[in-house]
NUZATI-142375 format. One line per 5 residues: their letters; for each residue x negated, y negated, z negated of N, C-alpha, C, O, CB. Coordinates in steps of 0.02 Angstrom, whole numbers, plus 50000, padded with zeros to 5 digits. Glycine has a CB too. Example, Ala and Ser with C-alpha at 12.3 -4.5 7.8 and 13.67 -1.06 7.14 Angstrom:
BEGIN
as) 49340:50284:49610:49385:50225:49610:49340:50165:49610:49288:50166:49577:49435:50224:49548 ~ 49358:50112:49646:49316:50053:49643:49355:49998:49606:49330:49943:49598:49296:50030:49714
//
This chain:
BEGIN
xxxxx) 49959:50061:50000:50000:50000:50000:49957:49936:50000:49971:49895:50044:50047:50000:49939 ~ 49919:49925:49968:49830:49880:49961:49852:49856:50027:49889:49809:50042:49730:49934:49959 ~ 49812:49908:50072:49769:49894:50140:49852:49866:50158:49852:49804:50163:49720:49976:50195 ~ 49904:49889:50165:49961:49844:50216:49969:49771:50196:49980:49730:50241:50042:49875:50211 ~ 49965:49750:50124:49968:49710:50081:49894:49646:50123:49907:49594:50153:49958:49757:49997
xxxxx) 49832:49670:50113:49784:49653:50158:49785:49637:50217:49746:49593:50235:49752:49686:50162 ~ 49821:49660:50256:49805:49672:50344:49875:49608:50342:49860:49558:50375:49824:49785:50399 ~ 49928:49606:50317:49973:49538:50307:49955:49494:50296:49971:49446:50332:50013:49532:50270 ~ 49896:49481:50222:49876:49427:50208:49841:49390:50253:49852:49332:50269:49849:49432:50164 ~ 49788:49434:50277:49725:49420:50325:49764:49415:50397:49723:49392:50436:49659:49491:50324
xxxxx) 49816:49423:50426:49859:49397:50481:49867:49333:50480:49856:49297:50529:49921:49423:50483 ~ 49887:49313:50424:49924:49244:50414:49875:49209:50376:49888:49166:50334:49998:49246:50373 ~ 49820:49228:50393:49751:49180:50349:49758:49110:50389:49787:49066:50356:49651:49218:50361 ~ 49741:49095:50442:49745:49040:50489:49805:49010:50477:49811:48957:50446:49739:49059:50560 ~ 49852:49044:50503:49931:49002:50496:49947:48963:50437:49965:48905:50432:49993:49053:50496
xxxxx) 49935:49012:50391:49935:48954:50316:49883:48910:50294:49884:48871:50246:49939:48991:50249 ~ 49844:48920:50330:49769:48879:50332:49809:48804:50348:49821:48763:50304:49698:48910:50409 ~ 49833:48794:50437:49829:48768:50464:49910:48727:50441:49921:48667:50451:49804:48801:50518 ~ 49937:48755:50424:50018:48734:50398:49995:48702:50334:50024:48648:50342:50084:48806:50381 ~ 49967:48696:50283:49937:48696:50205:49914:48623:50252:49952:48575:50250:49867:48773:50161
xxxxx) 49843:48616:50300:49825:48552:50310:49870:48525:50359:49838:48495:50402:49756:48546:50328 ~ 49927:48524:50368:49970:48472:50384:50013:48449:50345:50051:48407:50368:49999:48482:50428 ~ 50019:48471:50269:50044:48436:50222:49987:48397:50183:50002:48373:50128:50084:48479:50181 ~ 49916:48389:50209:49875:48371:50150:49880:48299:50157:49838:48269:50123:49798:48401:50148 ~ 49921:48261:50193:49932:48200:50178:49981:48178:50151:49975:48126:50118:49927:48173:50217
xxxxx) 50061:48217:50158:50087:48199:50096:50102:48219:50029:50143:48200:49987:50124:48188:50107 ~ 50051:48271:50029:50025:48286:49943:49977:48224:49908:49985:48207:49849:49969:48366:49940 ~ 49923:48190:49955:49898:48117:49936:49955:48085:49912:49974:48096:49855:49867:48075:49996 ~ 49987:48041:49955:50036:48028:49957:50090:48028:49890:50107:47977:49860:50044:48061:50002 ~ 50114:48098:49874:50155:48094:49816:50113:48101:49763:50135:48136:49719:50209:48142:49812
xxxxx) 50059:48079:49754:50043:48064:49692:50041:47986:49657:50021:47965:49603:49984:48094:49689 ~ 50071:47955:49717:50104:47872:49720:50155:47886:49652:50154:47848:49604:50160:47845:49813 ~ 50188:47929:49654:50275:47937:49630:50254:47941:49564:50302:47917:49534:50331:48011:49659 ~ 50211:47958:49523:50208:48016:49460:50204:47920:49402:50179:47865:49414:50100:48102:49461 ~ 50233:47942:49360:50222:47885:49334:50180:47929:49253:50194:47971:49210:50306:47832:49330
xxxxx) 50141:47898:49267:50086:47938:49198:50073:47890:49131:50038:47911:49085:49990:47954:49232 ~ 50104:47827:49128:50126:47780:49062:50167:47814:49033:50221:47787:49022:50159:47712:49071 ~ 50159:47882:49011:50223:47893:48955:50170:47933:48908:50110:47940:48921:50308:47947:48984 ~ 50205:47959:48852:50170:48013:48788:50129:48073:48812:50078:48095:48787:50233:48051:48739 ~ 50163:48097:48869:50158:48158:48879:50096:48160:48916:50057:48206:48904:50216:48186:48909
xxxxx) 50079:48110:48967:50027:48119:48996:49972:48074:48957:49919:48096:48980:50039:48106:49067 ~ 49952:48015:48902:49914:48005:48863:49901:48053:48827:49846:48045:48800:49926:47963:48837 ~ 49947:48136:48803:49919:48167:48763:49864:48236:48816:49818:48274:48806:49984:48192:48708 ~ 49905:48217:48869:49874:48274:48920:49803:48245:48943:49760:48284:48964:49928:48287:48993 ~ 49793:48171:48939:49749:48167:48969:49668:48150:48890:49608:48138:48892:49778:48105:49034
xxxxx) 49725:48161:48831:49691:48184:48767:49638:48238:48769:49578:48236:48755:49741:48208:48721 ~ 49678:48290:48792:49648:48347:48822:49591:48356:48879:49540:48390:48888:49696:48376:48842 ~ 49627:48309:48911:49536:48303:48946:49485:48268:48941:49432:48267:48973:49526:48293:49004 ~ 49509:48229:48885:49449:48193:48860:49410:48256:48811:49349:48267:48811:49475:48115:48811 ~ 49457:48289:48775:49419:48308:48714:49377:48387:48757:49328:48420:48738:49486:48325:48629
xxxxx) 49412:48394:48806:49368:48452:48847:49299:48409:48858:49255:48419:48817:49407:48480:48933 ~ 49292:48380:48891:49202:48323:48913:49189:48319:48851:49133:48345:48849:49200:48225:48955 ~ 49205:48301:48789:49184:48313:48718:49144:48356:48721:49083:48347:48719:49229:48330:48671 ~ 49177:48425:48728:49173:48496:48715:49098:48514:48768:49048:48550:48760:49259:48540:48739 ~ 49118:48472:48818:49048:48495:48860:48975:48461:48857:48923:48479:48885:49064:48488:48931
xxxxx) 48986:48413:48819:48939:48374:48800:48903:48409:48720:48844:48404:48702:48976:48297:48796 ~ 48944:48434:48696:48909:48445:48619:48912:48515:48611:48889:48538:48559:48951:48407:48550 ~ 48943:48567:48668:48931:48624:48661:48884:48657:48694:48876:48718:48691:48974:48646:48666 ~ 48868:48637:48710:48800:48684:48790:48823:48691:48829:48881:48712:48826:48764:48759:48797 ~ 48791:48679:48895:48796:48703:48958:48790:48768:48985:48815:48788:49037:48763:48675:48985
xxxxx) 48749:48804:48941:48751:48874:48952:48815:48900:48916:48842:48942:48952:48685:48908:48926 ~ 48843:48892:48866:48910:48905:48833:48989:48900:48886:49034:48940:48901:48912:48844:48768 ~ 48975:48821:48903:49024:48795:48946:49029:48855:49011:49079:48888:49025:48999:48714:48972 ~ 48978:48857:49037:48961:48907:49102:48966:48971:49107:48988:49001:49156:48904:48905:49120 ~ 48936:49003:49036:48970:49070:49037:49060:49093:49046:49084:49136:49082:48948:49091:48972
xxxxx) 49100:49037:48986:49170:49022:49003:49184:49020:49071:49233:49048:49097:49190:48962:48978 ~ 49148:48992:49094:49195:48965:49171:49180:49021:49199:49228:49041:49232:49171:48890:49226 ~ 49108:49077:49202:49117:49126:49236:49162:49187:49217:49172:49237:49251:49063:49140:49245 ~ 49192:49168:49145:49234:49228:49141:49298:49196:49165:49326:49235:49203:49239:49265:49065 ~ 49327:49146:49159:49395:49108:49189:49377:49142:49276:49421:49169:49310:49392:48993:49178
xxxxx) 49315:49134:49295:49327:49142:49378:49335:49204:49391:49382:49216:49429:49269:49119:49426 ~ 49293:49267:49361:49286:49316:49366:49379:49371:49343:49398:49424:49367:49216:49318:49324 ~ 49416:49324:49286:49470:49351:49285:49514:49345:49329:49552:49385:49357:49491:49341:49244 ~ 49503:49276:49333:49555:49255:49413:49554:49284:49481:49604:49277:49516:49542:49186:49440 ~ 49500:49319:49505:49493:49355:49569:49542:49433:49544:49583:49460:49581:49393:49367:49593
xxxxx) 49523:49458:49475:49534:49529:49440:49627:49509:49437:49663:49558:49449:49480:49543:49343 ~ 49660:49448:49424:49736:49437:49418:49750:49448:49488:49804:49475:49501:49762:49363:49388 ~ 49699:49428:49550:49750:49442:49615:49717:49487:49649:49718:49491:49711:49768:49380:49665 ~ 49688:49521:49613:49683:49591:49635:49720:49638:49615:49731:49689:49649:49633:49614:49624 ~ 49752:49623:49543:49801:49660:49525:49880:49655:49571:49924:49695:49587:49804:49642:49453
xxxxx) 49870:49591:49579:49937:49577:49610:49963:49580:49680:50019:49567:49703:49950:49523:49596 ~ 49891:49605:49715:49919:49628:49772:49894:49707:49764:49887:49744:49812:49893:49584:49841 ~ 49884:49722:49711:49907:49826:49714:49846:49860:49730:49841:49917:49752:49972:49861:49791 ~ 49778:49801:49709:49685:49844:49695:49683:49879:49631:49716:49873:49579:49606:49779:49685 ~ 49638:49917:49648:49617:49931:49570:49562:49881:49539:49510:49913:49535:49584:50010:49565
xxxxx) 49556:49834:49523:49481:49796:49492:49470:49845:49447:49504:49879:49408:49483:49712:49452 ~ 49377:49835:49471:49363:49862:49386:49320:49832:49350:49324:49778:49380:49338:49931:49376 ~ 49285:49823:49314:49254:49777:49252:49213:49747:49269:49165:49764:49302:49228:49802:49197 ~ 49230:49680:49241:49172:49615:49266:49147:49631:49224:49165:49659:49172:49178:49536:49273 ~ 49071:49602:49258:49004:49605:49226:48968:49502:49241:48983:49478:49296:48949:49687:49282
xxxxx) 48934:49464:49203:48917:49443:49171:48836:49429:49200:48803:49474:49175:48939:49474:49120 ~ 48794:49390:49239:48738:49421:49263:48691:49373:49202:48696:49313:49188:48723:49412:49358 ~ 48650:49419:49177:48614:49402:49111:48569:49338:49110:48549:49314:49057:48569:49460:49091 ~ 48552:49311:49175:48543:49253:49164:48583:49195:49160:48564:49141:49138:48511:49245:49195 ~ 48658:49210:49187:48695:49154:49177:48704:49121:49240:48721:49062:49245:48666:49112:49129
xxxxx) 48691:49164:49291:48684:49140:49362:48761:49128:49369:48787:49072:49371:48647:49198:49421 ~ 48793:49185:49372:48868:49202:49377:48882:49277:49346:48854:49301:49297:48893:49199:49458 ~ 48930:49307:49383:48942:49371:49363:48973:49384:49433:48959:49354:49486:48988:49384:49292 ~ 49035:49455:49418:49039:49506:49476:49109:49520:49458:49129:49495:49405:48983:49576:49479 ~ 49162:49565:49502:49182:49604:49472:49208:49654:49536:49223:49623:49587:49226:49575:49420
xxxxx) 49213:49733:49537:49214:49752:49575:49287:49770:49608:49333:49766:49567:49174:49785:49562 ~ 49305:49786:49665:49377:49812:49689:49379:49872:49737:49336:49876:49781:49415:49754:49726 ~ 49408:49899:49733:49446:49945:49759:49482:49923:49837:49532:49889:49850:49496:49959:49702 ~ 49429:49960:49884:49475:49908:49950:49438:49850:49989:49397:49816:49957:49541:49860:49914 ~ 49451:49837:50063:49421:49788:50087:49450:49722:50036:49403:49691:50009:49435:49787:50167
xxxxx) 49508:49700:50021:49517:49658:49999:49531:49586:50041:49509:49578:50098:49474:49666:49964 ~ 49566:49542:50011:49599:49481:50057:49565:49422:50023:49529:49415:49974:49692:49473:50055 ~ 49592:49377:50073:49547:49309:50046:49604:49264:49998:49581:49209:49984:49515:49252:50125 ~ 49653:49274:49977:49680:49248:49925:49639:49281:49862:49617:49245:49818:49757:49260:49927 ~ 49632:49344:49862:49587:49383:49807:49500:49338:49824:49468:49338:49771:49588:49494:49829
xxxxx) 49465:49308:49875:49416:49304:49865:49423:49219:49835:49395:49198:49785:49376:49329:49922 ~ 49455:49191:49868:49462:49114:49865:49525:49094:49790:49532:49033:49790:49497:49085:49958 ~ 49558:49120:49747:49591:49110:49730:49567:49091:49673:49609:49055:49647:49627:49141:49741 ~ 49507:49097:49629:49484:49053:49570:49457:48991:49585:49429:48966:49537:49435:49085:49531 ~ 49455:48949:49649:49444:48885:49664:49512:48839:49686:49514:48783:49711:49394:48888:49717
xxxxx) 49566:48887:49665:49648:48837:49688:49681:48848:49649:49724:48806:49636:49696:48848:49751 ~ 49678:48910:49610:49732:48918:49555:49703:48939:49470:49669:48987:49452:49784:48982:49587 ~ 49732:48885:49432:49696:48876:49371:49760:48945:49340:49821:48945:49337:49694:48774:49330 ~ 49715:48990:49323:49736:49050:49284:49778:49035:49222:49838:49043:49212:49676:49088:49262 ~ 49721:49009:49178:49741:48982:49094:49801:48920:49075:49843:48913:49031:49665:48947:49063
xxxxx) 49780:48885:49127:49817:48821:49145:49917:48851:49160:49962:48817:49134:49767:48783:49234 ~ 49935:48913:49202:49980:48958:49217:49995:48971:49183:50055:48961:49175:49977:48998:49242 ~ 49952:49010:49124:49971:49052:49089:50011:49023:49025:50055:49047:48988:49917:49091:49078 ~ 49970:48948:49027:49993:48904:48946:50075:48892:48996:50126:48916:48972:49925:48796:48912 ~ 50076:48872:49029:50143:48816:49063:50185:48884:49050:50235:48874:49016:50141:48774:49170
xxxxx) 50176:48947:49068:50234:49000:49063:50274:49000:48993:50334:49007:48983:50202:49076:49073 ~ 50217:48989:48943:50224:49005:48876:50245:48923:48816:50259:48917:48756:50142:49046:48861 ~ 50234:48866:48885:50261:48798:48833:50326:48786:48796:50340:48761:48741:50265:48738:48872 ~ 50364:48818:48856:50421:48817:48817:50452:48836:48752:50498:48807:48723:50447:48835:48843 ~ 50415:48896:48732:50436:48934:48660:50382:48898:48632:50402:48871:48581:50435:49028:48650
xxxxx) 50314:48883:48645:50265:48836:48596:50311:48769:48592:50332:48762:48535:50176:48818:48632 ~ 50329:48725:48629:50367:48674:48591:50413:48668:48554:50427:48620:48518:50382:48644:48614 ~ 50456:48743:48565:50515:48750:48518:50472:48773:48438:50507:48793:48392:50578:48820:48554 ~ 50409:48770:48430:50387:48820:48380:50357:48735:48326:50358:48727:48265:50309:48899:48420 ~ 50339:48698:48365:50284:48647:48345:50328:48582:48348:50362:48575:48398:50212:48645:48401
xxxxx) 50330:48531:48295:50344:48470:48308:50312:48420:48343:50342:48380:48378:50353:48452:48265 ~ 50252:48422:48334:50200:48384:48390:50172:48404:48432:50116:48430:48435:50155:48357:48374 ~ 50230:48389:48487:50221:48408:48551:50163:48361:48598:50138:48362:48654:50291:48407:48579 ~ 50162:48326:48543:50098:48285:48585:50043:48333:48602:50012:48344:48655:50061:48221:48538 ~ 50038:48364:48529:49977:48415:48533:49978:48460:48599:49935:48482:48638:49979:48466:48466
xxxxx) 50037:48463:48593:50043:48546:48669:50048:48502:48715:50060:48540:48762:50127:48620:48680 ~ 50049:48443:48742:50015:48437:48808:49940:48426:48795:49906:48438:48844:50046:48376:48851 ~ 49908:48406:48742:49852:48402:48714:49817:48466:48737:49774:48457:48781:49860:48393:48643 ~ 49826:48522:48717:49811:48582:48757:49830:48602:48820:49818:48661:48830:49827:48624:48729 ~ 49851:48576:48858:49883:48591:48921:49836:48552:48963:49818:48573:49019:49964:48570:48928
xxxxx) 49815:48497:48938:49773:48463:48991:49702:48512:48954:49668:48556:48981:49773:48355:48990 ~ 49698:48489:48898:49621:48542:48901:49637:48601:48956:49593:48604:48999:49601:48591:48811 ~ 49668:48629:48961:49653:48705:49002:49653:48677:49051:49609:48704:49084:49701:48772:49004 ~ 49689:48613:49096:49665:48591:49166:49625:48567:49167:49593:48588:49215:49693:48559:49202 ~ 49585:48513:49132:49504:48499:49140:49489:48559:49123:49430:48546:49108:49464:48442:49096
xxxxx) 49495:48618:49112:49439:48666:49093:49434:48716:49176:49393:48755:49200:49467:48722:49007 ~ 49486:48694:49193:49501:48739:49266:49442:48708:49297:49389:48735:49311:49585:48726:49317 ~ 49464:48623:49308:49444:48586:49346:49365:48574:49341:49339:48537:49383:49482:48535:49339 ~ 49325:48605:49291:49288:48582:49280:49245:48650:49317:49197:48641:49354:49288:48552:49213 ~ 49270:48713:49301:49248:48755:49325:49254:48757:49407:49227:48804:49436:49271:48800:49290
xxxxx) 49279:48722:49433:49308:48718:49503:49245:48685:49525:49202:48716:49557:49385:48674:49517 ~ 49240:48616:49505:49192:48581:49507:49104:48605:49503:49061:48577:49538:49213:48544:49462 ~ 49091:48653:49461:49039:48669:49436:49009:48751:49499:48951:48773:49500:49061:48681:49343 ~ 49062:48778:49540:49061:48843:49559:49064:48828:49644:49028:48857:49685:49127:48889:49522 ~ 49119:48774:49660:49114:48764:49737:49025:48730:49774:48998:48675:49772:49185:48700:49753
xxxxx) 49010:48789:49801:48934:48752:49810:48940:48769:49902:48994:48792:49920:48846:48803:49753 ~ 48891:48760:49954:48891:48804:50017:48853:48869:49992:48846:48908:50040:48851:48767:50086 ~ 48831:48890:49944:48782:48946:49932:48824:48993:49884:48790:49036:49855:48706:48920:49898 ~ 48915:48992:49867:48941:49037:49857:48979:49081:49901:49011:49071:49952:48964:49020:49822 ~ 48963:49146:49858:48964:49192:49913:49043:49185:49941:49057:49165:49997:48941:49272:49886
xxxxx) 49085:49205:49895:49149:49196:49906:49183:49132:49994:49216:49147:50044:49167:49164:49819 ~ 49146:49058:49969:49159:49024:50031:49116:49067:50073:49142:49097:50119:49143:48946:50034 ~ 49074:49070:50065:49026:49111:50159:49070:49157:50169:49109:49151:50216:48929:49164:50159 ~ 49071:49208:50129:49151:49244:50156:49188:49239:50198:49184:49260:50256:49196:49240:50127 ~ 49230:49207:50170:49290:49168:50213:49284:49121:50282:49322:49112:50330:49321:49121:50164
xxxxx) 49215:49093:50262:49197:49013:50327:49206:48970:50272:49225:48985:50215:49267:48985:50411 ~ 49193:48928:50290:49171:48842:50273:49244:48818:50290:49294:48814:50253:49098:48796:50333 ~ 49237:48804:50347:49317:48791:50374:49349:48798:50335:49361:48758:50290:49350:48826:50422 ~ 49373:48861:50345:49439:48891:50299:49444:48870:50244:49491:48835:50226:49443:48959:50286 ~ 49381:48893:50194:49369:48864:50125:49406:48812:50108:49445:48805:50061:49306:48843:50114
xxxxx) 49384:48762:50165:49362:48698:50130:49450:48659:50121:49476:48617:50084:49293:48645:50191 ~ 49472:48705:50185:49566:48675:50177:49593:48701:50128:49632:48671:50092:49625:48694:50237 ~ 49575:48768:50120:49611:48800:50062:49605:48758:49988:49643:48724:49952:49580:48876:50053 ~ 49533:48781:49986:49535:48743:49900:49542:48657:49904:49553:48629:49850:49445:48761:49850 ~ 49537:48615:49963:49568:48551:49954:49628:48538:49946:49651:48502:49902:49559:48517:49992
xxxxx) 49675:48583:50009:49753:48591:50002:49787:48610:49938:49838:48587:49912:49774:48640:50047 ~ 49741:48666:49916:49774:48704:49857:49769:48692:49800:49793:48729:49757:49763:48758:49852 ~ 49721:48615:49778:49723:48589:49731:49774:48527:49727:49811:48505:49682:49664:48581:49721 ~ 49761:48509:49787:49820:48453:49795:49884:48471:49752:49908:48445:49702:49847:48446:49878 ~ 49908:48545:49805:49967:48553:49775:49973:48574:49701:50023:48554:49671:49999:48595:49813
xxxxx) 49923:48618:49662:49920:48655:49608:49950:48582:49563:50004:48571:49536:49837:48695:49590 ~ 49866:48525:49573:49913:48484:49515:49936:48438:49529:49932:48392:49489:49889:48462:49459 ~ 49970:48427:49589:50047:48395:49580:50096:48438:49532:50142:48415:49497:50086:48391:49657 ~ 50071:48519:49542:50135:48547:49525:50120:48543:49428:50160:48550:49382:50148:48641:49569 ~ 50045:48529:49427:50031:48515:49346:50059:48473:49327:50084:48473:49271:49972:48502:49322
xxxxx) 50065:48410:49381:50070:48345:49338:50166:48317:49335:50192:48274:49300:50009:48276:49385 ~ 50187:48347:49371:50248:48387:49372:50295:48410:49315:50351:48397:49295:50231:48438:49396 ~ 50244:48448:49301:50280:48499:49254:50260:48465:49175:50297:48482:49129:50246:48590:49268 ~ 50188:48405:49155:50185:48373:49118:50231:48319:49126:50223:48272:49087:50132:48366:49112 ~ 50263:48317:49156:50333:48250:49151:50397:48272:49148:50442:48246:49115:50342:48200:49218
xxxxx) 50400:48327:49187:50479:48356:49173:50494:48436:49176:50546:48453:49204:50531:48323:49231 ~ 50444:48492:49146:50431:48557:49135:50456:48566:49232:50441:48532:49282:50484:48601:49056 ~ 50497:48624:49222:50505:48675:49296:50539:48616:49336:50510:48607:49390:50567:48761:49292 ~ 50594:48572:49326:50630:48542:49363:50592:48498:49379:50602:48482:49437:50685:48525:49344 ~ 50537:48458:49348:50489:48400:49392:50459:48423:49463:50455:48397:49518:50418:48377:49346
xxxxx) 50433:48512:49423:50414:48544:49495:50438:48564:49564:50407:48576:49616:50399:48585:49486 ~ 50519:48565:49543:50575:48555:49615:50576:48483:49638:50581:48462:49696:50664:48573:49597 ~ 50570:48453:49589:50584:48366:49616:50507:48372:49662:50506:48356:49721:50586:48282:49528 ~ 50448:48395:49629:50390:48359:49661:50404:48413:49723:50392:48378:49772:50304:48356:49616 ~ 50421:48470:49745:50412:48488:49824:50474:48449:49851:50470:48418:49904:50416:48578:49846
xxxxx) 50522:48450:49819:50564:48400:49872:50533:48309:49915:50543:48278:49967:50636:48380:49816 ~ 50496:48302:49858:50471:48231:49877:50408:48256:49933:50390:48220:49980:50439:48180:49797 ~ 50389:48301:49924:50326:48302:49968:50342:48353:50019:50290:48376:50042:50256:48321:49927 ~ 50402:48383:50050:50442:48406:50091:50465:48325:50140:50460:48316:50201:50505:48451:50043 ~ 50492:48275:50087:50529:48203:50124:50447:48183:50149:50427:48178:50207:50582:48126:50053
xxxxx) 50415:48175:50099:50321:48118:50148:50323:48178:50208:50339:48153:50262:50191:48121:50079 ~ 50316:48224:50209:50295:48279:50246:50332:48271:50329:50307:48275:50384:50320:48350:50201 ~ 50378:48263:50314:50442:48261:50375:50432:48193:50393:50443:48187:50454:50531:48275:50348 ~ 50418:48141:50366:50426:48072:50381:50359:48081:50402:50366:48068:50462:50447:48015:50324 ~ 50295:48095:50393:50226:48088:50427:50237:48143:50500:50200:48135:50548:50153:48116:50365
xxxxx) 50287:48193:50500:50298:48218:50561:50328:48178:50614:50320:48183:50675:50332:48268:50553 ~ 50367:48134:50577:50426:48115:50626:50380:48039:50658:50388:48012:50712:50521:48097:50574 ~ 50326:48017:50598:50283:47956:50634:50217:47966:50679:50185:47931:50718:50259:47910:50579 ~ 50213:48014:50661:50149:48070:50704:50183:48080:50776:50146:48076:50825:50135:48165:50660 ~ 50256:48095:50784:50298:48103:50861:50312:48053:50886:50327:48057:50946:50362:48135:50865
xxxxx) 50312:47993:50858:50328:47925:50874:50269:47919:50908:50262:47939:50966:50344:47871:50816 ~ 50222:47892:50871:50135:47870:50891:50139:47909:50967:50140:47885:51024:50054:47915:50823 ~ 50140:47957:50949:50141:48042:51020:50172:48003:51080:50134:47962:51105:50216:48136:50998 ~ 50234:48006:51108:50291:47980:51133:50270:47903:51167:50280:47890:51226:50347:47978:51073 ~ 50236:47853:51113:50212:47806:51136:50153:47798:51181:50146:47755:51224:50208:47781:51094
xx) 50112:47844:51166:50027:47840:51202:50044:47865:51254:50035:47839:51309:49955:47882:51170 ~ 50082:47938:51240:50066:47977:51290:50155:47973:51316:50174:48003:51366:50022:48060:51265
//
């Protein structure tokens, strides 16, 4: 089931490549809309202050080992989820990076997917809802919510190089739309969901569905006129 799962993904590698960068202007775009003067995002962006804290007074070798286990789980979550067997990351003793092995040629959402989608960052937003019903200061829980996105982001930052293996993989090209596109959208859909939980995140694709259609419809105009 893997390999059919694979041979689909890797079909539609280009197509979603190429569909993903024709929205990458009105994902710019709707981040006009987000109004970030309220509680929720001063406590979120608490959190990413006190993460650069954290990287400043904890080590860089500390910080780095983290990020290689955040990356190394994140390839092992979508390997699970398209039906591999992963089996145990390993850690490379200098601190270079680490590994982890699979079962299977494998797809490029499994190779590229710890540079677009913040794992921890997912995992807290699934679980906010019963943490705010649990805690009165909810300031605090976006307080942690942005730590885990600077902690994504930071690892994102620290891992995209031309000398990882993962981009040579895939191409440069490809790479380079994916994890630009796919951050775009990830935190809109973060910053989203720090203003109005799941329903900000319907409001934010509807708004960037409307830029999307309106940069189509002025892109056919321009068209029509020249040519």
């Amino acid at each position: 089931m893997s390999k059919i799962i694979d041979f689909v993904i890797n079909i539609c590698k280009w197509p979603v490549a190429l569909l993903l960068l024709t929205y990458v202007p009105a994902l710019i775009m709707s981040f006009s809309y987000f109004n970030f003067n309220t509680i929720k995002f001063y406590a979120f962006g608490g959190g990413i202050l006190f993460y650069g804290v954290m990287i400043v007074f904890s080590g860089y070798n500390i910080c780095k080992s983290m990020q290689v286990i955040s990356h190394e789980l994140t390839h092992t979550f979508f390997a699970y989820l398209t039906l591999h067997n992963a089996g145990r990351i390993r850690l490379n003793p200098d601190g270079s990076g680490g590994s982890m092995s699979i079962h299977g040629k494998g797809n490029w959402i499994i190779s590229l997917s710890p540079y677009f989608f913040p794992l921890f960052a997912v995992c807290y937003m699934l679980l906010m809802p019963e943490i705010l019903k649990m805690f009165d200061n909810h300031w605090m829980v976006y307080c942690v919510f942005g730590f885990f996105v600077a902690y994504y982001w930071g690892t994102v930052i620290s891992q995209v190089h031309p000398g990882q293996t993962d981009i040579i993989r895939e191409g440069y090209v490809f790479s380079a739309i994916i994890i630009i596109g796919g951050n775009l959208l990830l935190t809109g859909m973060l910053f989203s969901y720090t203003n109005k939980a799941w329903s900000g995140i319907e409001q934010y694709f509807r708004v960037v569905q409307r830029l999307h259609l309106q940069n189509v419809e002025w892109a056919d105009n321009l068209i029509r006129q020249y040519f």
